[in-house]
ZATOR-486633 format. One record per residue (C-alpha): chain; residue in one letter; x, y, z; residue number from 1. Coordinates in steps of 0.5 Angstrom, whole numbers, plus 500, padded with zeros to 3 digits. Each point is the difference from the previous one (the first is absolute). Last residue first. Layout:
% residues N
NODE kette rest east north  up  nr
NODE     A    a    X     Y   Z NUM
...
***
This chain:
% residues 233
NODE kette rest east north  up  nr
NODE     A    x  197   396 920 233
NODE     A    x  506   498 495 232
NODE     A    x  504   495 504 231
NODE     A    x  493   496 501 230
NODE     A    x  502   495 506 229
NODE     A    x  505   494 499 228
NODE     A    x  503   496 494 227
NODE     A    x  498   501 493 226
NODE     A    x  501   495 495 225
NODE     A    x  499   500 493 224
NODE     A    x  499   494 495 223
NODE     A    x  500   499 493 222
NODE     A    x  498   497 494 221
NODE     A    x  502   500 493 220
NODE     A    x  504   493 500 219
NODE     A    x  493   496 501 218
NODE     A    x  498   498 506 217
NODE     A    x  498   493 503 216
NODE     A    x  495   498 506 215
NODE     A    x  497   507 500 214
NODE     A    x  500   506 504 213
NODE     A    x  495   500 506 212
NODE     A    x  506   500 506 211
NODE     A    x  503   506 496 210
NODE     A    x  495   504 501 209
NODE     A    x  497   501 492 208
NODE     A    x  501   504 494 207
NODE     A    x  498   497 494 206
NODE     A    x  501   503 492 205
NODE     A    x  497   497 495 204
NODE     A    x  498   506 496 203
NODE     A    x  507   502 501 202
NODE     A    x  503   506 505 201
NODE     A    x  504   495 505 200
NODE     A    x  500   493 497 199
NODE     A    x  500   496 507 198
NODE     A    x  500   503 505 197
NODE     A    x  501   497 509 196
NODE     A    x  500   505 506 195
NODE     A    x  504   499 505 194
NODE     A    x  498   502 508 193
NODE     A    x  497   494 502 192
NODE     A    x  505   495 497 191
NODE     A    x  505   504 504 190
NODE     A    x  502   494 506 189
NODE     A    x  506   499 499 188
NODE     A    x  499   493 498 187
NODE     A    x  494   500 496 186
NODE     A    x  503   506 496 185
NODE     A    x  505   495 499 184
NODE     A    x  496   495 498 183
NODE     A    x  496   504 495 182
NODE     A    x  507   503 496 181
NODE     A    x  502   491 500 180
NODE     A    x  492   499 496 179
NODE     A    x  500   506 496 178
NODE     A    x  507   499 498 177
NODE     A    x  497   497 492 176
NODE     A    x  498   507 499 175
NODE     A    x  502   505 505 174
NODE     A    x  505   504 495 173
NODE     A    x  499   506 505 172
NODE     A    x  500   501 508 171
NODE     A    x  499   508 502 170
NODE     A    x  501   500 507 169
NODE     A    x  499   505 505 168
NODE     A    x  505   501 506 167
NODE     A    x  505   495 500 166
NODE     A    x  504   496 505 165
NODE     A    x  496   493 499 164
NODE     A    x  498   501 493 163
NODE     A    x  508   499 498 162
NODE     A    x  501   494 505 161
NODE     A    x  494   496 497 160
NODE     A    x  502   502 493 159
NODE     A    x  507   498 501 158
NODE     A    x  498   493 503 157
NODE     A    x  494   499 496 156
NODE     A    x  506   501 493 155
NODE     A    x  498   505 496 154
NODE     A    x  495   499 494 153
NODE     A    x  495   505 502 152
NODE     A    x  505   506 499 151
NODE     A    x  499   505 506 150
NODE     A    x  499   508 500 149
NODE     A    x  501   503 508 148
NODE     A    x  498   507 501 147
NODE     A    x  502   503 505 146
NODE     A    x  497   506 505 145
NODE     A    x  502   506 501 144
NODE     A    x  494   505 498 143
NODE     A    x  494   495 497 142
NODE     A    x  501   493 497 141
NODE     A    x  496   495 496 140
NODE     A    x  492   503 499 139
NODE     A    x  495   494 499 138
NODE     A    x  494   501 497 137
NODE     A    x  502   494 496 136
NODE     A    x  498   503 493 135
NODE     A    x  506   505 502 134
NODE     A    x  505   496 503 133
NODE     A    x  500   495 494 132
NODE     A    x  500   506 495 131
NODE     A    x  506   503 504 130
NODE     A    x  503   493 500 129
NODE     A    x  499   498 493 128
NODE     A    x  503   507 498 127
NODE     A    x  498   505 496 126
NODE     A    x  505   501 494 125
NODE     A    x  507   504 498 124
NODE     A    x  502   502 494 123
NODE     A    x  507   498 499 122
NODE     A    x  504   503 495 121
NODE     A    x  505   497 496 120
NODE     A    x  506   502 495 119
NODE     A    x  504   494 497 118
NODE     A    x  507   498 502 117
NODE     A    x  501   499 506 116
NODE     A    x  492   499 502 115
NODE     A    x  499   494 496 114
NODE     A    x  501   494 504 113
NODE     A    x  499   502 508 112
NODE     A    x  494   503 496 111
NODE     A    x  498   494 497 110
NODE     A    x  500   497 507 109
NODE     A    x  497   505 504 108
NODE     A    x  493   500 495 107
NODE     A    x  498   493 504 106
NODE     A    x  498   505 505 105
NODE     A    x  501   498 507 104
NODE     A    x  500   508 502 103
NODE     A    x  503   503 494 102
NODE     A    x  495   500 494 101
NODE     A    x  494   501 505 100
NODE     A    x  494   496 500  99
NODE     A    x  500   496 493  98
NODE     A    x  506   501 495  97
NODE     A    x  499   503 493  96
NODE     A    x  506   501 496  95
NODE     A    x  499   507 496  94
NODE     A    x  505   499 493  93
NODE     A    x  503   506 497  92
NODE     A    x  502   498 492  91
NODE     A    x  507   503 499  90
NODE     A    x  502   494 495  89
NODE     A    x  505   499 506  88
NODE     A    x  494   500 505  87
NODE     A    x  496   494 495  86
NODE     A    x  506   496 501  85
NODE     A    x  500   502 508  84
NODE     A    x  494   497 501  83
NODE     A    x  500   493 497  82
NODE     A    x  507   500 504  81
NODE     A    x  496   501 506  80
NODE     A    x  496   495 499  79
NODE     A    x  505   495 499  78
NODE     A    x  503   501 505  77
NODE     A    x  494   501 505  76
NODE     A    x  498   493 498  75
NODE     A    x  507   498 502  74
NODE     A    x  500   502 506  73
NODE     A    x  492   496 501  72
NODE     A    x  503   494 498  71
NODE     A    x  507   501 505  70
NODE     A    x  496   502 507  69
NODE     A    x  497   493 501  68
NODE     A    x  494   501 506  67
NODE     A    x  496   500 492  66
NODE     A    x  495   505 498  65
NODE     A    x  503   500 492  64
NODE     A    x  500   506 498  63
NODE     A    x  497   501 492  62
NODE     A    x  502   508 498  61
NODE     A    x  495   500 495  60
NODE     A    x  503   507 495  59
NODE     A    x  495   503 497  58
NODE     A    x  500   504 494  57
NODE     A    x  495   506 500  56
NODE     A    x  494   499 494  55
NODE     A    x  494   500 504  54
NODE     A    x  503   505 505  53
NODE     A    x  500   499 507  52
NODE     A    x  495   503 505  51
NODE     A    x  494   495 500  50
NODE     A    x  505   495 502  49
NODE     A    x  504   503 505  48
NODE     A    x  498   496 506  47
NODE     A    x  500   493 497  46
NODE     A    x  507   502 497  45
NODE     A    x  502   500 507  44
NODE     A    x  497   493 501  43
NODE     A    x  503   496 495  42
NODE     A    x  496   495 497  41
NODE     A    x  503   493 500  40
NODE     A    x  506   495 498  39
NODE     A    x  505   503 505  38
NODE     A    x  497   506 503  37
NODE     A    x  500   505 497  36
NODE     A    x  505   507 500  35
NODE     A    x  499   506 496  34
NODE     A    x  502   504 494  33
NODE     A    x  497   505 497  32
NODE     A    x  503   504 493  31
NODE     A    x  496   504 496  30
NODE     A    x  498   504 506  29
NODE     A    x  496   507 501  28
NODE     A    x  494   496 503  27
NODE     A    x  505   497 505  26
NODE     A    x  503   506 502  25
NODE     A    x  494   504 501  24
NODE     A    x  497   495 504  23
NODE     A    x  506   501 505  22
NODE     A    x  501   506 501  21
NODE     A    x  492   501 501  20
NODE     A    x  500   494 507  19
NODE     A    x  498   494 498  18
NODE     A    x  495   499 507  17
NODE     A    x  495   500 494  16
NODE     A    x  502   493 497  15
NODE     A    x  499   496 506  14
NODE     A    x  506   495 501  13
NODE     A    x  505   503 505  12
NODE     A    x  503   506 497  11
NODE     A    x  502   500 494  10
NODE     A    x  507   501 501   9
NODE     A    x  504   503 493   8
NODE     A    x  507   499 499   7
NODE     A    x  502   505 493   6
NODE     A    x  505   497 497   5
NODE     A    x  502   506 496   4
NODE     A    x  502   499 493   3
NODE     A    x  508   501 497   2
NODE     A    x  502   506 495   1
***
């Protein structure tokens, strides 16, 4: 009989926003496999580390953060071959994945890979956007309202339009689009109303108004917006 691919969100980087399903299934694994960043530490594994076996076998998925899609793809080919080898030897494998494994989560890639032909579970994690809301102090929506979630790397037009006709905005991937994001709200007028978090829930987290953020930002930082009166009071 095959293993379980188990797809665990880790929430978004404090070991204790974990949640209990998913700590169980990585101190019980024999299989863990991860992503890293090419050449370096992997993050995700970074959560988990107190919780993973000593003799557990990693699998160090190495994707490459390039704007070309090919290298990582092939990275997530080759792990997803790692993993299922150890499935056909009836081995479960719990794949770690931060925030949630289907909302930006690299964990879609080899579930779109494997889950034809293998049982997988997805174990649910705390979103960066509810952590960023929470250490922030800043409720999104309330009754009809909607929420507008946004990639960083969109074009300045397209973001500009998109910000325009929105409620509350969730801006994600800031990183090296701080700059053009900061223009835009320059331009629409909203940089009063956003706010600006970099590394929600760690020891070096920074939580500031959008117009005090830094000059760079690193890939894990966010900016949320929402426009006009307190829509929960």
């Amino acid at each position: 009989m095959s293993g379980v691919l188990y797809g665990v969100g880790l929430g978004p980087g404090a070991a204790d926003l974990m949640t209990l399903r998913a700590a169980r299934l990585i101190e019980g694994a024999a299989v863990v496999a991860y992503p890293a960043l090419a050449g370096g530490a992997s993050f995700a594994r970074s959560i988990a580390a107190d919780l993973i076996p000593a003799d557990a076998i990693e699998i160090v998925m190495d994707v490459p953060m390039s704007v070309e899609r090919a290298p990582a793809q092939a990275a997530y080919d080759t792990g997803a071959a790692a993993i299922a080898a150890h499935l056909d030897a009836g081995r479960d494998v719990v794949c770690l994945c931060e925030g949630d494994p289907f909302f930006y989560g690299s964990f879609m890639y080899l579930f779109a890979r494997l889950s034809a032909d293998y049982r997988v579970e997805v174990v649910p994690g705390v979103t960066s956007i509810a952590a960023c809301a929470a250490v922030a102090a800043r409720p999104l929506v309330a009754r009809n309202e909607r929420l507008t979630v946004l990639p960083g790397p969109l074009p300045e037009a397209e973001l500009r339009e998109r910000i325009a006709g929105a409620e509350s905005v969730v801006i994600m991937k800031v990183g090296r689009h701080l700059a053009k994001i900061r223009a835009v709200f320059d331009d629409l007028g909203l940089t009063d109303h956003a706010v600006y978090i970099e590394r929600a829930s760690l020891p070096e987290q920074v939580v500031c108004p959008l117009a005090q953020a830094p000059a760079s930002a690193p890939y894990f930082s966010m900016i949320l917006l929402t426009k006009g009166a307190d829509p929960w009071l």
